[in-house]
C-alpha positions in Angstrom: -51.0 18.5 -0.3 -49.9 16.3 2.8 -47.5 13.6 1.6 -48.2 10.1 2.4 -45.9 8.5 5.0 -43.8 5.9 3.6 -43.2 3.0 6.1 -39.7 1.5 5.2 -39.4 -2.3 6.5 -35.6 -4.3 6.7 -35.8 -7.3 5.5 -32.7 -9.9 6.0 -32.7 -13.1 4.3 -32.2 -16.3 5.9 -28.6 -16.7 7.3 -25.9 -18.5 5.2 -26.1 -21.4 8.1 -29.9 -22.1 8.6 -30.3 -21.6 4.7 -27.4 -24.6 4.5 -29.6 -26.3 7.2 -32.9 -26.0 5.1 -30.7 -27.9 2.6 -29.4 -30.7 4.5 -32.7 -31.3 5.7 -34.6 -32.0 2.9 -31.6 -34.1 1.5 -31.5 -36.5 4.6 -35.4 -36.7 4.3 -35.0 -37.5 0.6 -32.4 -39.7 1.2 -34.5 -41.8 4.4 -37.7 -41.6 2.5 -35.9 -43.0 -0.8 -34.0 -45.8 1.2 -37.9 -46.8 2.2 -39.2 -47.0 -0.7 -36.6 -48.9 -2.3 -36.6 -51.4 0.5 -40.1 -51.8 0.7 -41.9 -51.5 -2.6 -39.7 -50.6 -5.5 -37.0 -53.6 -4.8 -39.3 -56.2 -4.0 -41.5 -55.0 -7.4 -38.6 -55.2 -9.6 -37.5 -58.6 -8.2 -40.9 -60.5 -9.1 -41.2 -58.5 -12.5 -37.7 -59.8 -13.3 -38.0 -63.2 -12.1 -35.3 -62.6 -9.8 -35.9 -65.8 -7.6 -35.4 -67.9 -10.6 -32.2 -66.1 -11.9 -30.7 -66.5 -8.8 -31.6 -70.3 -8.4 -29.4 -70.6 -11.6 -26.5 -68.3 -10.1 -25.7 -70.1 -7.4 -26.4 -73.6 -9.1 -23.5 -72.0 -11.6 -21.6 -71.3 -8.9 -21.1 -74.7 -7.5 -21.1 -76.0 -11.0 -18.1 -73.6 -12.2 -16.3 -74.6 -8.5 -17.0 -78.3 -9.3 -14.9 -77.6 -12.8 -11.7 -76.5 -10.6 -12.1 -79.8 -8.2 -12.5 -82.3 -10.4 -9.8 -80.9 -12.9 -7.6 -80.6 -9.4 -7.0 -77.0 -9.5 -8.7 -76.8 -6.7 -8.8 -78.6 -3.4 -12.2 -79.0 -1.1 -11.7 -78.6 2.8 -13.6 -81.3 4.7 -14.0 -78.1 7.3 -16.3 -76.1 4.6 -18.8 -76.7 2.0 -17.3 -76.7 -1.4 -19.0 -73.3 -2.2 -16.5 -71.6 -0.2 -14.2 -70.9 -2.5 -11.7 -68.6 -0.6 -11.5 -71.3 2.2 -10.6 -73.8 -0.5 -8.3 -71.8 -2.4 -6.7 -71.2 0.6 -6.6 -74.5 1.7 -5.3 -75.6 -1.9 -2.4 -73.8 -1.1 -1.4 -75.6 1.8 -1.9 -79.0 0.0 0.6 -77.6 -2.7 3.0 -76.7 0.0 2.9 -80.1 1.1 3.9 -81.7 -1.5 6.9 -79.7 -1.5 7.4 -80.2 2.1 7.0 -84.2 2.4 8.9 -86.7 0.8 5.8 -89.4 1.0 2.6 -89.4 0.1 0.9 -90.2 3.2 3.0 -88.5 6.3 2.3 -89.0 10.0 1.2 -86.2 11.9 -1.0 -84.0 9.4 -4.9 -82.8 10.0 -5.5 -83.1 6.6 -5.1 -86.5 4.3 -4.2 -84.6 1.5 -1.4 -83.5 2.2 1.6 -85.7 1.5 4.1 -85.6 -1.5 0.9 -86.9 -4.1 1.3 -86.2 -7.5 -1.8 -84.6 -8.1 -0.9 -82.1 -5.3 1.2 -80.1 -7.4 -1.2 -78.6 -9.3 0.2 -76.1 -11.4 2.4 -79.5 -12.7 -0.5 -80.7 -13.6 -2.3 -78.0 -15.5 0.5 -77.1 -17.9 1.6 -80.3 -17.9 -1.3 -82.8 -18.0 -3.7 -80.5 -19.4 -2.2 -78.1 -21.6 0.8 -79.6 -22.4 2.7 -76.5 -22.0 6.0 -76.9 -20.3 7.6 -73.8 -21.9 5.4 -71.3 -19.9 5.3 -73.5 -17.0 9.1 -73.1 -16.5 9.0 -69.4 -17.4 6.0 -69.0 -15.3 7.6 -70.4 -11.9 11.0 -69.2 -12.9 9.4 -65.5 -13.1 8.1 -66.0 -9.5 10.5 -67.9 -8.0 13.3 -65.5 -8.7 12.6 -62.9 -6.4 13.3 -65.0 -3.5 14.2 -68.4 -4.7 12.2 -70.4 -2.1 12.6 -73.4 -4.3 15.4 -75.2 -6.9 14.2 -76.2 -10.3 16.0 -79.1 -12.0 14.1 -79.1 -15.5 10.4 -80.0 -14.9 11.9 -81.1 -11.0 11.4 -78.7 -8.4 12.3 -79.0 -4.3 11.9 -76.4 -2.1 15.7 -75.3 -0.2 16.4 -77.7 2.5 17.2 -75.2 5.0 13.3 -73.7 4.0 11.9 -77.2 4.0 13.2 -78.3 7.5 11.5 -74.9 8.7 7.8 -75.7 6.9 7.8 -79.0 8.4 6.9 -77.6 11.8 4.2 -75.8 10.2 2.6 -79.0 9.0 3.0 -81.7 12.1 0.8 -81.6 14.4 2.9 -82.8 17.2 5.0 -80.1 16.6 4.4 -75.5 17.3 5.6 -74.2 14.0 8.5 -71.2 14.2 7.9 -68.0 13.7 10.4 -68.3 10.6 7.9 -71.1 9.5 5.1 -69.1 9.2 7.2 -66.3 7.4 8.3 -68.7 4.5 4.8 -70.0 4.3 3.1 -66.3 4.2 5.9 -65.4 2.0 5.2 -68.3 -0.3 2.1 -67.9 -0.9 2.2 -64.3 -1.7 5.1 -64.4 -4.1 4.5 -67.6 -5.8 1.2 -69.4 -5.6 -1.5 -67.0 -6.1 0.9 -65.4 -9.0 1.0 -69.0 -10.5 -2.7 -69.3 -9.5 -3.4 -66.0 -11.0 -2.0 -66.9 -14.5 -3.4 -70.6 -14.6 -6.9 -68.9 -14.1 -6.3 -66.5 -16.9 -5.8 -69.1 -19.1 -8.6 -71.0 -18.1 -11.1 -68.0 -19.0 -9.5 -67.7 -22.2 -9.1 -71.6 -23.3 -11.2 -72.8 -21.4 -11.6 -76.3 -18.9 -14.6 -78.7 -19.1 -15.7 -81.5 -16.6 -16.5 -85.3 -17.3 -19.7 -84.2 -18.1 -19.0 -81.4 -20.6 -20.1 -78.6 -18.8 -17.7 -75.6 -19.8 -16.0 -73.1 -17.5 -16.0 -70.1 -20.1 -19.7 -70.6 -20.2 -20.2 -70.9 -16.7 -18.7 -67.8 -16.2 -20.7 -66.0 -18.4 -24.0 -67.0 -17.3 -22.7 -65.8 -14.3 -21.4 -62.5 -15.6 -24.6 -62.0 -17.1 -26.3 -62.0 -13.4 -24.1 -60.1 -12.5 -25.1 -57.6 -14.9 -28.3 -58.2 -14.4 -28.2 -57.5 -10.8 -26.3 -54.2 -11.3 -29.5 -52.9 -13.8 -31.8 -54.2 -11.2 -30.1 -52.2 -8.4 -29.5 -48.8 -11.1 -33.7 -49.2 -12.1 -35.0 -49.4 -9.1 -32.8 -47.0 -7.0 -34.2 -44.4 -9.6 -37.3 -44.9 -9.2 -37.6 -44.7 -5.2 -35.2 -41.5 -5.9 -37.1 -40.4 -8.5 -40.8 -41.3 -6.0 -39.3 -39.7 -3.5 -37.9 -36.2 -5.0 -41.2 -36.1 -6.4 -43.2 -36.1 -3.0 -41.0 -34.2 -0.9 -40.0 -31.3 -4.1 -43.4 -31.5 -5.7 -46.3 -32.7 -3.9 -45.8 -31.4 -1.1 -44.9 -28.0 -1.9 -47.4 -27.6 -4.5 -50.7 -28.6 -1.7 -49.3 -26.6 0.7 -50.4 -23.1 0.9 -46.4 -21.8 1.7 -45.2 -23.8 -0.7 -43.1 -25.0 1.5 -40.7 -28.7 1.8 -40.8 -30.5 4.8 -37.7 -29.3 6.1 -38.7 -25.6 5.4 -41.6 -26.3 8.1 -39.5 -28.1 10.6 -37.0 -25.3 10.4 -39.9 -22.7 10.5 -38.6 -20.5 7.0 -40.2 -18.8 4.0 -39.7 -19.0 0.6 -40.3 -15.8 -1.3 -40.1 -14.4 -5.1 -37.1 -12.4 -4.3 -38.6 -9.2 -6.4 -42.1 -8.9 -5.7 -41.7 -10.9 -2.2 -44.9 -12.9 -3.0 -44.8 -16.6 -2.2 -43.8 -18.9 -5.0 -45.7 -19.8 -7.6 -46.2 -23.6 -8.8 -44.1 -23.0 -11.9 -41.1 -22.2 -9.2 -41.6 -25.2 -7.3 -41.6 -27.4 -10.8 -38.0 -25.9 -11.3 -37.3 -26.1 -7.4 -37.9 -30.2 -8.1 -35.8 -30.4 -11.3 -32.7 -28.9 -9.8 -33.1 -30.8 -6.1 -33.3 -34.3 -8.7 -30.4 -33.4 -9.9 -28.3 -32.0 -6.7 -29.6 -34.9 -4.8 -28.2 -37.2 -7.0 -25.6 -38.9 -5.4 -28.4 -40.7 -3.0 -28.8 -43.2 -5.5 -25.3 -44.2 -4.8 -26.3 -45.7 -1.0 -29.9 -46.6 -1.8 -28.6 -50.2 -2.7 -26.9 -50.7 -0.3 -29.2 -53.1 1.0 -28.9 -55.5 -2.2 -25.0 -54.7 -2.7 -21.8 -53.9 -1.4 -19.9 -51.0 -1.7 -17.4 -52.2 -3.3 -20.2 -53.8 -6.2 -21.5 -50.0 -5.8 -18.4 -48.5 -6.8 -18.1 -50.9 -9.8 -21.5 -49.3 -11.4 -19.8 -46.6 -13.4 -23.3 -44.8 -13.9 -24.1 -44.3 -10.5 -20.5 -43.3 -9.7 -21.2 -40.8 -12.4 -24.5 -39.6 -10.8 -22.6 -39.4 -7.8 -19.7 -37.3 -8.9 -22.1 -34.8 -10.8 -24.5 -34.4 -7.6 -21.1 -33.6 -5.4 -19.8 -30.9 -8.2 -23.1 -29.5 -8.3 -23.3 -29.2 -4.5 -19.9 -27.9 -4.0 -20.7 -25.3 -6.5 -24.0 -24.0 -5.2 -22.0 -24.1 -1.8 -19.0 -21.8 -3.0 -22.2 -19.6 -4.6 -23.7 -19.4 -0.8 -20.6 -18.5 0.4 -20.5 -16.1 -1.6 -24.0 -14.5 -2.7 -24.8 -11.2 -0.7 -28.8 -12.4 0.2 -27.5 -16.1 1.1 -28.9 -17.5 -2.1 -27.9 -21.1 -3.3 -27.7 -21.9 -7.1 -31.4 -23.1 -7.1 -32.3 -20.2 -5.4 -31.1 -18.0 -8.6 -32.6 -20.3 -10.5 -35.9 -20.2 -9.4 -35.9 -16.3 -8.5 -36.3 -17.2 -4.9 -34.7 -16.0 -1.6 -35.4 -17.7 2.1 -36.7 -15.4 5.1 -37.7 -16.3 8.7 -41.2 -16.2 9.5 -40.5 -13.5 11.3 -39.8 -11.4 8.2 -42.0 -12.5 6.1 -44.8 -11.2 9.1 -43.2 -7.5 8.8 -43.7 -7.9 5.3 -47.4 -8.9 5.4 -48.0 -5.9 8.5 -46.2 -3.8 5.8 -49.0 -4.7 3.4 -52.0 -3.5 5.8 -53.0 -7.2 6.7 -54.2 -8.1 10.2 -51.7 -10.9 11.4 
């Protein structure tokens, strides 16, 4: 009996680089097509099922109101240059008003932009929170003494304090106007603050959170502060719930829907790049069940896009303070790095999900030669 010629066929998967391609691909897609869908329909959902225009009506009404605590209670001074909102400008410029006080021996000196300055009691204003408000002269002596020490800018006499002579001539410049401060001027007054009033500032505003300071009209700082802690917090669940869900939108159409109505089986990034996606022992096209577990492992791996999706309602740094996305974010990179080092180092080029699902990527080219193999007309 004649024996039946046996037609061999090689077929080579996909190369290491195009198959990393492929990947890349459908992650920027996912990541585009998430950052879409969060900007245009699942962050402006969650904001009017949350009331969010209300809520933050009340935050920054807080905000002024907590600011107006430290003003009135002169821990705080108010620029004339800036709205009283601005509270870095004012802290700031609080600092120079308690460097004045230090610097002039009169309450009302010549030669200053600002009015406030001038040796006025209520300048000195960590004096006047331990003193007049907490009655605490103990740590108000071991407070400046701790800070002071390091360069000894100033001389304490009891509850009296001066700042050197030789340092005060040099600040002087700083503050008149008809006179160009030194460069040894600026120095002390960089120095200064640095060392000594934001340290001071530091521990009068620690004790403020914890005891507490209240306006003439009652209105508490504590609770201030937590109404607007709890915004805060409100804003980070906002921006963790709907990240997920344009992530979760998203995966779904690119992993899922697509796939499973196209006749390939294929992602969008698979037809770009013109590749195949085969059972790797039978050489068939994948089934539906394949692309189910395809989708589960790309909502996983893809996980760090929630990280940037809300971007456009927070900061980075506010990002980085949302443990569980940082934890999404860490778990997406491990799981990336590892089906990597498995690429690197799989003999048909197959990524983690591609031993998961059973599947290995060819060219369209090989899959052809497979099909002619078969006896169909191409």
């Amino acid at each position: 009996m004649e024996e039946k010629e046996q037609k061999v066929v090689d077929i080579l998967p996909l190369k290491k680089g195009r198959r990393m391609l492929v990947y890349l691909g459908d992650f920027f897609l996912n990541f585009i097509l998430s950052f879409l869908l969060f900007t245009i329909a699942a962050l402006p959902l969650g904001k009017v099922f949350t009331n969010y225009d209300n809520r933050n009506d009340q935050y920054v009404s807080n905000l002024d109101l907590r600011a107006n605590i430290l003003y009135e209670n002169k821990i705080l001074f108010a620029s004339r240059d800036v709205d009283k909102s601005e509270i870095i400008y004012n802290t700031s410029f609080t600092y120079y008003v308690y460097l004045s006080y230090f610097t002039f021996d009169v309450e009302n000196p010549e030669n200053v932009k600002y009015q406030q300055y001038g040796h006025k009691v209520e300048n000195n204003i960590f004096h006047h929170y331990f003193i007049d408000l907490i009655d605490d002269q103990e740590q108000y002596v071991s407070l400046f003494d701790t800070y002071n020490e390091k360069n000894e800018y100033f001389i304490r006499n009891n509850l009296t304090i001066t700042l050197k002579e030789e340092i005060k001539a040099e600040i002087y410049t700083f503050f008149d106007t008809s006179d160009k401060p030194t460069a040894l001027a600026n120095k002390y007054v960089s120095h200064i603050e640095k060392n000594v009033f934001y340290p001071l500032l530091s521990e009068v505003m620690t004790l403020i959170n914890k005891y507490d300071l209240k306006d003439s009209s009652g209105h508490s700082y504590k609770k201030v502060s937590q109404e607007l802690k709890s915004f805060e917090t409100y804003i980070n669940n906002l921006a963790i719930g709907t990240s997920l869900v344009a992530y979760f939108l998203s995966s779904s159409i690119l992993f899922l829907l697509i796939p499973i109505i196209s006749k390939s089986k294929k992602t969008l990034a698979m037809m770009i790049l013109k590749v195949e996606r085969v059972d790797i022992r039978s050489l068939n096209m994948v089934k539906n069940d394949k692309v189910l577990l395809s989708f589960i492992y790309h909502l996983f791996i893809n996980l760090i896009i929630t990280f940037f999706i809300p971007i456009g309602l927070l900061t980075i740094y506010e990002i980085f303070n949302i443990s569980l996305l940082f934890v999404f974010a860490l778990f997406s990179l491990l799981l990336i790095l590892a089906s990597f080092v498995f690429l690197l180092f799989n003999g048909f080029n197959r990524t983690l999900v591609d031993c998961f699902t059973g599947s290995v990527y060819l060219t369209n080219d090989s899959l052809d030669e497979i099909y002619r193999s078969r006896g169909y007309d191409l």
